[in-house]
PAZAPA-4460 file (N, C-alpha, C; in steps of 0.05 Angstrom, whole numbers, plus 32768, in hexadecimal, padded with zeros to 4 digits):
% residues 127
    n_x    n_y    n_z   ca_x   ca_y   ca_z    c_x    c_y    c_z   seq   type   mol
   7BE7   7ECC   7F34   7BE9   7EC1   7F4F   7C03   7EB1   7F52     1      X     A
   7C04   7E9C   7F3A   7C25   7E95   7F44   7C41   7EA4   7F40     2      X     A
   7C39   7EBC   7F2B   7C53   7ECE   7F31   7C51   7ED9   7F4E     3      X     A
   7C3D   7ED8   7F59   7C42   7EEA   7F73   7C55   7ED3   7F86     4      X     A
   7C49   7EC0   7F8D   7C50   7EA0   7F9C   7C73   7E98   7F92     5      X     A
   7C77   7EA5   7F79   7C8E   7E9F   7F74   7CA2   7EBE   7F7E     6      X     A
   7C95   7ECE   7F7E   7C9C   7EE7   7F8A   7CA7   7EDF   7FAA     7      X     A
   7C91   7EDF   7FB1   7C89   7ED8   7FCD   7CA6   7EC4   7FD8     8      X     A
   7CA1   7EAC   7FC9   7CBA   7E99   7FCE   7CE0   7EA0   7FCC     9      X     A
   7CDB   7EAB   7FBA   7CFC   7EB8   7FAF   7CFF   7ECE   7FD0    10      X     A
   7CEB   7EE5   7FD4   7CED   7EF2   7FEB   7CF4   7EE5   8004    11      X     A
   7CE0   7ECF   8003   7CEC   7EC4   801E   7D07   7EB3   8023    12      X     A
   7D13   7EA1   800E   7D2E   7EA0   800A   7D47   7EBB   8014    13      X     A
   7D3D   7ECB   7FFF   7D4F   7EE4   8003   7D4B   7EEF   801E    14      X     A
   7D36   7EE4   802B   7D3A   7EF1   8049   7D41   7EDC   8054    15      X     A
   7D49   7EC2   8050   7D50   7EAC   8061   7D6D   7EB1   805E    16      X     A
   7D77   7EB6   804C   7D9F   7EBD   8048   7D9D   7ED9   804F    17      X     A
   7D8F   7EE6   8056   7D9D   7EFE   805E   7D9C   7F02   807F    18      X     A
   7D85   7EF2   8083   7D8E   7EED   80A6   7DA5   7ED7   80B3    19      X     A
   7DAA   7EC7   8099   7DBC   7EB4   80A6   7DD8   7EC4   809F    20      X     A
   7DDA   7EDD   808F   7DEC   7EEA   8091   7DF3   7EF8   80A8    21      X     A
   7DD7   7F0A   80AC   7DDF   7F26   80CC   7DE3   7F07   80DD    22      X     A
   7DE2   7EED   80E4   7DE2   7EDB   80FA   7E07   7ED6   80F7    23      X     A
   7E12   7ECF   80DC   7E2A   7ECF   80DB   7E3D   7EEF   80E2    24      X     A
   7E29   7EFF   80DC   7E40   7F18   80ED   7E36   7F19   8104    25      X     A
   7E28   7F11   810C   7E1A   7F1A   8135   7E33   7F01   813F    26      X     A
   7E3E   7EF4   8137   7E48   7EDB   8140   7E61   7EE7   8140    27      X     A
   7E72   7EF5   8125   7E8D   7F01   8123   7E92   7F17   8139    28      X     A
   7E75   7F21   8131   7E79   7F46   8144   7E7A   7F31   8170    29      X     A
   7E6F   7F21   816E   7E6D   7F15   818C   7E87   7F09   8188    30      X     A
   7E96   7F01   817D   7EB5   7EF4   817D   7EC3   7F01   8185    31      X     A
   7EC0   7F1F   8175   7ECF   7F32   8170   7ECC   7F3D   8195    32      X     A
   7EB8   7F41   819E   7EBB   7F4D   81B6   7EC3   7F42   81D3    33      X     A
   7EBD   7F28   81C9   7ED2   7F0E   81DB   7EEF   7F13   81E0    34      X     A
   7EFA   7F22   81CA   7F14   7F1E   81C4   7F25   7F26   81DA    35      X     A
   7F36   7F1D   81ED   7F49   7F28   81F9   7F51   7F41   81F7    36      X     A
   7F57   7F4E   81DF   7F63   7F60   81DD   7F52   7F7E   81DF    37      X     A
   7F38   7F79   81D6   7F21   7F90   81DD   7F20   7F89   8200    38      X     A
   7F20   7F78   820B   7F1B   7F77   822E   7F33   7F80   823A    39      X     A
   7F4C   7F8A   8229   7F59   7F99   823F   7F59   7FB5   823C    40      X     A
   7F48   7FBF   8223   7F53   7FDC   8221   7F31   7FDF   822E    41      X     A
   7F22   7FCB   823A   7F06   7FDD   8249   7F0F   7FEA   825B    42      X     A
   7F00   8000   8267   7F07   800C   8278   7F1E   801F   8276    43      X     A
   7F27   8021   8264   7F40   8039   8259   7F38   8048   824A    44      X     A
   7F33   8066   8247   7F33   807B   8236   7F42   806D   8217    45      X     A
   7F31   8074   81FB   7F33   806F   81E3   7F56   807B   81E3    46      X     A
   7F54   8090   81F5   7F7C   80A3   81E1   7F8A   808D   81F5    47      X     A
   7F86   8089   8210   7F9D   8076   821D   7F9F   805E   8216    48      X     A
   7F8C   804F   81FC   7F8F   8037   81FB   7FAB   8035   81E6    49      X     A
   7FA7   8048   81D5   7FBF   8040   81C8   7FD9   804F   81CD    50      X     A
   7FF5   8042   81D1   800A   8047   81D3   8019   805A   81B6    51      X     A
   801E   806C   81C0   8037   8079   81B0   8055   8068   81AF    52      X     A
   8055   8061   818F   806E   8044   8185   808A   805D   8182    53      X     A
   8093   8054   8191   80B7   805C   818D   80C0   804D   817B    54      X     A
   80E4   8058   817E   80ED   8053   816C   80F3   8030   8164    55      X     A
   80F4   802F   817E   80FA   8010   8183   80DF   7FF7   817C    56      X     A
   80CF   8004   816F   80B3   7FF2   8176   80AD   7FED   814B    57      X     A
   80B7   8006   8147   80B5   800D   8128   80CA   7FF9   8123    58      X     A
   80CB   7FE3   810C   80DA   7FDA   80F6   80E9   7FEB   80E9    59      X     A
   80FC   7FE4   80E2   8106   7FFC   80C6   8109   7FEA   80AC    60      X     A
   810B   7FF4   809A   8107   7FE1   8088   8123   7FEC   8078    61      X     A
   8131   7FD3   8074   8145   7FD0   806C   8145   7FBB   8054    62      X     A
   8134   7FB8   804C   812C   7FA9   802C   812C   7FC1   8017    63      X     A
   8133   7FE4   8015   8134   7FF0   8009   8155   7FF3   7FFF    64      X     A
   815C   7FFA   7FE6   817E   8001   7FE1   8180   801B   7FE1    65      X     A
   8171   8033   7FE8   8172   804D   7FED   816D   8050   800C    66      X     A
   817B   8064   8011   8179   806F   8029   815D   807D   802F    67      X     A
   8158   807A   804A   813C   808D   804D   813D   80AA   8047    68      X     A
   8157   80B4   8049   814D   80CE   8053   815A   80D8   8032    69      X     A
   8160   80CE   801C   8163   80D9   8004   814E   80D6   7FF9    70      X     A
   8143   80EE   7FE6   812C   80F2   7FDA   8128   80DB   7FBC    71      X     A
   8110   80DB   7FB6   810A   80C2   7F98   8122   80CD   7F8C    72      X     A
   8122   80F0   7F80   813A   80F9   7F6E   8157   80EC   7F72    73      X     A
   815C   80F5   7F8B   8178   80EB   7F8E   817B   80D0   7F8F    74      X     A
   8167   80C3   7F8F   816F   80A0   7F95   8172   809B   7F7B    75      X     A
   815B   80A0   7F6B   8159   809E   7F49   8179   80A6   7F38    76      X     A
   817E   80BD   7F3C   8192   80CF   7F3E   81AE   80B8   7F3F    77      X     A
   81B8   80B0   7F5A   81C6   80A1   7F61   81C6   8090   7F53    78      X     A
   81B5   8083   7F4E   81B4   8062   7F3B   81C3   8068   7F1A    79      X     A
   81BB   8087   7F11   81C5   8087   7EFE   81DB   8087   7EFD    80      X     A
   81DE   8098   7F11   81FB   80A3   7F10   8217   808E   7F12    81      X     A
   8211   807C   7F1C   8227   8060   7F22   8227   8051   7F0A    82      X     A
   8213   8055   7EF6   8214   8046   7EE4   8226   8051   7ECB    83      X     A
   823B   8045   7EB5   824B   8059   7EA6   823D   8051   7E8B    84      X     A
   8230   803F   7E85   821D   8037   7E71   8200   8041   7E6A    85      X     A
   81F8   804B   7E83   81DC   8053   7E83   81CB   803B   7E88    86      X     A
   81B9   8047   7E96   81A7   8036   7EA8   8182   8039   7E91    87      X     A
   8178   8026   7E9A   815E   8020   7E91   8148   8026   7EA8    88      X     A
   8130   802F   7E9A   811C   8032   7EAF   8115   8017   7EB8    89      X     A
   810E   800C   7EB4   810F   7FE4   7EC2   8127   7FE8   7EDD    90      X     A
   813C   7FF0   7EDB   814A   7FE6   7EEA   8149   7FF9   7EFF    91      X     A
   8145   8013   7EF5   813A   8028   7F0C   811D   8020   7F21    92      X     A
   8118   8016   7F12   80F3   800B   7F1B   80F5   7FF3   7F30    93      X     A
   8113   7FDE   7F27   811B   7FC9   7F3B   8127   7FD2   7F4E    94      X     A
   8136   7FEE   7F4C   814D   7FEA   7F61   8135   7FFA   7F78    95      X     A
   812B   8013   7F6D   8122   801E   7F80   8102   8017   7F8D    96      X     A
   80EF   800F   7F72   80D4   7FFF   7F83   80C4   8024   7F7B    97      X     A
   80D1   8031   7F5F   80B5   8043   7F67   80AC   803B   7F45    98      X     A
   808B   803D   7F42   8082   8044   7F2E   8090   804E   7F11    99      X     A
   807D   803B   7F04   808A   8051   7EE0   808C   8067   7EE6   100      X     A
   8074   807D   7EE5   806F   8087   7EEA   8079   80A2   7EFA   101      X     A
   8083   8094   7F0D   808E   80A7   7F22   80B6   80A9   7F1A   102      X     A
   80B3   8092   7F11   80D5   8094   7F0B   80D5   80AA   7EE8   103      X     A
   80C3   80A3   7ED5   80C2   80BB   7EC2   80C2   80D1   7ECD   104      X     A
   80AE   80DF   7EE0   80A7   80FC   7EEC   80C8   8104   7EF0   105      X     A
   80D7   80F0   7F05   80EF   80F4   7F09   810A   80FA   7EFA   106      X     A
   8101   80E5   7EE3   8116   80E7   7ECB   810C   8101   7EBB   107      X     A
   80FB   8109   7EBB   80F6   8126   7EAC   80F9   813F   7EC1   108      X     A
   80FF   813F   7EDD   8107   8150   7EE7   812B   8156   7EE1   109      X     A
   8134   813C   7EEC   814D   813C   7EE9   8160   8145   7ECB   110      X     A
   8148   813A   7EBD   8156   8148   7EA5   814B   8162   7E98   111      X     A
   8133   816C   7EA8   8133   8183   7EA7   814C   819F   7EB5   112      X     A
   815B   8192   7EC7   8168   819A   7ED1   8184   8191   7EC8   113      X     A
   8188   8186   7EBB   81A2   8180   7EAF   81B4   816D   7EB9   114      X     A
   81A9   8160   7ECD   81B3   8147   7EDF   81C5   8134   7EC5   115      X     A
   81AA   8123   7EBB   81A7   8111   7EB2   81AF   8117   7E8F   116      X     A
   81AD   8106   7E7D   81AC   8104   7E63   81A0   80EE   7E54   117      X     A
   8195   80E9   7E44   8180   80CE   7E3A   8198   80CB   7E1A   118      X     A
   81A5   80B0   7E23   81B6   80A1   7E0B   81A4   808D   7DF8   119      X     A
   8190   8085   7E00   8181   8078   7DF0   8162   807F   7DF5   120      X     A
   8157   806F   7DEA   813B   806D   7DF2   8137   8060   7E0D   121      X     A
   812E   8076   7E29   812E   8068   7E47   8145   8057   7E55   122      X     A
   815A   8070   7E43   8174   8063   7E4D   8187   8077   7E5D   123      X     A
   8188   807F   7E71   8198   8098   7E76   81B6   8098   7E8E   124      X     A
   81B7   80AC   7E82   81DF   80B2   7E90   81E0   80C9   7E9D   125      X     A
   81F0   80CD   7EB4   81F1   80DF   7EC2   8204   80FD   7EAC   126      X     A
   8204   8112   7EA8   820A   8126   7E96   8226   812B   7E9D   127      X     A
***
Protein backbone atom coordinates (compact mmCIF):
# COMPACT_ATOMS: atom_id res chain seq x y z
CA UNK A 1 0.00 0.00 0.00
CA UNK A 2 2.69 2.58 0.50
CA UNK A 3 4.53 1.71 -2.70
CA UNK A 4 1.30 2.50 -4.40
CA UNK A 5 0.76 6.18 -2.28
CA UNK A 6 4.34 6.74 -3.20
CA UNK A 7 3.47 5.83 -6.78
CA UNK A 8 0.50 7.76 -6.69
CA UNK A 9 2.52 10.89 -5.30
CA UNK A 10 5.61 10.98 -7.74
CA UNK A 11 2.50 10.81 -10.65
CA UNK A 12 0.93 13.64 -9.43
CA UNK A 13 4.08 15.85 -9.27
CA UNK A 14 4.94 14.68 -12.80
CA UNK A 15 1.61 15.92 -13.82
CA UNK A 16 1.94 19.13 -11.85
CA UNK A 17 5.35 20.16 -14.17
CA UNK A 18 4.01 18.98 -17.06
CA UNK A 19 0.99 21.20 -17.03
CA UNK A 20 2.93 24.12 -15.80
CA UNK A 21 4.90 23.36 -18.93
CA UNK A 22 1.86 23.14 -21.88
CA UNK A 23 0.79 26.69 -19.52
CA UNK A 24 4.43 28.10 -20.37
CA UNK A 25 3.99 27.28 -24.17
CA UNK A 26 0.06 28.36 -24.36
CA UNK A 27 1.63 31.72 -23.02
CA UNK A 28 4.70 31.76 -25.90
CA UNK A 29 2.34 30.30 -28.72
CA UNK A 30 -0.37 33.52 -27.40
CA UNK A 31 2.80 35.99 -27.60
CA UNK A 32 3.72 34.62 -30.63
CA UNK A 33 0.25 35.47 -32.21
CA UNK A 34 0.13 39.02 -30.73
CA UNK A 35 3.01 39.73 -32.67
CA UNK A 36 2.78 42.56 -35.16
CA UNK A 37 4.26 40.91 -37.71
CA UNK A 38 1.72 37.70 -38.03
CA UNK A 39 -1.26 40.70 -38.04
CA UNK A 40 -0.09 42.06 -41.20
CA UNK A 41 0.36 39.14 -43.38
CA UNK A 42 -3.68 38.15 -42.07
CA UNK A 43 -5.73 38.33 -44.73
CA UNK A 44 -3.00 37.73 -47.53
CA UNK A 45 -2.62 34.48 -49.41
CA UNK A 46 0.54 32.29 -47.76
CA UNK A 47 2.63 32.85 -51.66
CA UNK A 48 1.84 36.87 -51.49
CA UNK A 49 3.08 37.16 -48.06
CA UNK A 50 6.49 36.69 -48.90
CA UNK A 51 8.50 38.96 -51.20
CA UNK A 52 10.94 37.75 -53.86
CA UNK A 53 14.70 39.45 -52.41
CA UNK A 54 16.64 41.13 -55.30
CA UNK A 55 19.74 41.90 -55.80
CA UNK A 56 19.79 44.81 -53.68
CA UNK A 57 18.12 43.22 -50.51
CA UNK A 58 20.87 40.13 -50.60
CA UNK A 59 24.32 41.02 -48.68
CA UNK A 60 27.27 39.87 -50.50
CA UNK A 61 29.79 38.71 -48.50
CA UNK A 62 33.01 40.08 -48.96
CA UNK A 63 34.79 38.51 -45.83
CA UNK A 64 35.87 35.69 -48.44
CA UNK A 65 39.67 36.09 -50.39
CA UNK A 66 38.26 34.04 -53.41
CA UNK A 67 36.06 35.15 -55.80
CA UNK A 68 32.52 33.70 -56.05
CA UNK A 69 32.37 32.55 -59.24
CA UNK A 70 35.93 30.42 -59.11
CA UNK A 71 35.48 26.94 -58.20
CA UNK A 72 37.11 25.24 -54.43
CA UNK A 73 39.86 23.80 -57.28
CA UNK A 74 40.86 26.93 -58.70
CA UNK A 75 40.81 28.97 -55.48
CA UNK A 76 42.89 26.02 -53.79
CA UNK A 77 44.84 25.96 -57.02
CA UNK A 78 45.59 29.79 -56.91
CA UNK A 79 46.85 29.84 -53.32
CA UNK A 80 49.41 27.42 -54.42
CA UNK A 81 50.31 28.76 -57.17
CA UNK A 82 51.58 32.40 -55.75
CA UNK A 83 53.45 30.66 -53.32
CA UNK A 84 57.37 29.79 -54.57
CA UNK A 85 58.06 27.79 -51.32
CA UNK A 86 55.04 25.70 -51.12
CA UNK A 87 52.15 26.14 -49.10
CA UNK A 88 50.73 23.98 -46.12
CA UNK A 89 47.29 22.54 -45.66
CA UNK A 90 46.74 24.89 -42.39
CA UNK A 91 47.20 27.79 -44.51
CA UNK A 92 44.93 26.54 -47.28
CA UNK A 93 42.25 25.79 -44.55
CA UNK A 94 42.86 29.72 -43.29
CA UNK A 95 42.90 31.40 -46.41
CA UNK A 96 39.97 29.71 -47.94
CA UNK A 97 37.48 28.44 -44.79
CA UNK A 98 36.99 24.84 -46.41
CA UNK A 99 37.40 21.60 -44.40
CA UNK A 100 40.49 19.09 -44.01
CA UNK A 101 38.82 17.14 -45.71
CA UNK A 102 37.54 18.89 -48.60
CA UNK A 103 40.87 20.67 -49.24
CA UNK A 104 42.66 16.83 -49.35
CA UNK A 105 39.76 15.55 -51.96
CA UNK A 106 41.14 18.72 -53.79
CA UNK A 107 44.80 18.28 -53.34
CA UNK A 108 44.45 14.69 -54.71
CA UNK A 109 42.52 15.81 -57.68
CA UNK A 110 44.93 18.40 -58.63
CA UNK A 111 47.60 16.25 -58.36
CA UNK A 112 45.98 13.70 -59.95
CA UNK A 113 46.03 15.86 -62.82
CA UNK A 114 49.39 17.15 -62.67
CA UNK A 115 48.57 20.66 -61.44
CA UNK A 116 50.20 20.45 -58.30
CA UNK A 117 53.41 18.51 -56.76
CA UNK A 118 53.81 17.48 -52.88
CA UNK A 119 57.65 18.81 -51.65
CA UNK A 120 57.19 17.61 -48.29
CA UNK A 121 54.85 16.00 -46.19
CA UNK A 122 51.36 18.38 -46.83
CA UNK A 123 53.48 20.71 -48.45
CA UNK A 124 52.79 21.52 -52.10
CA UNK A 125 54.00 23.62 -55.27
CA UNK A 126 52.45 24.41 -58.28
CA UNK A 127 54.40 21.80 -61.20
Amino acid sequence: MKELEKFLKTLAEGMKALAQGVEAIAEKVDALAESPSLESLKGKSSARAYTKKTEKDVPKDTSSTMAAATSASEAVFKIIARSNTGVDTATIMKETGFSQKKIYNIIYRLKKTGKIKSVGKGVYTKT
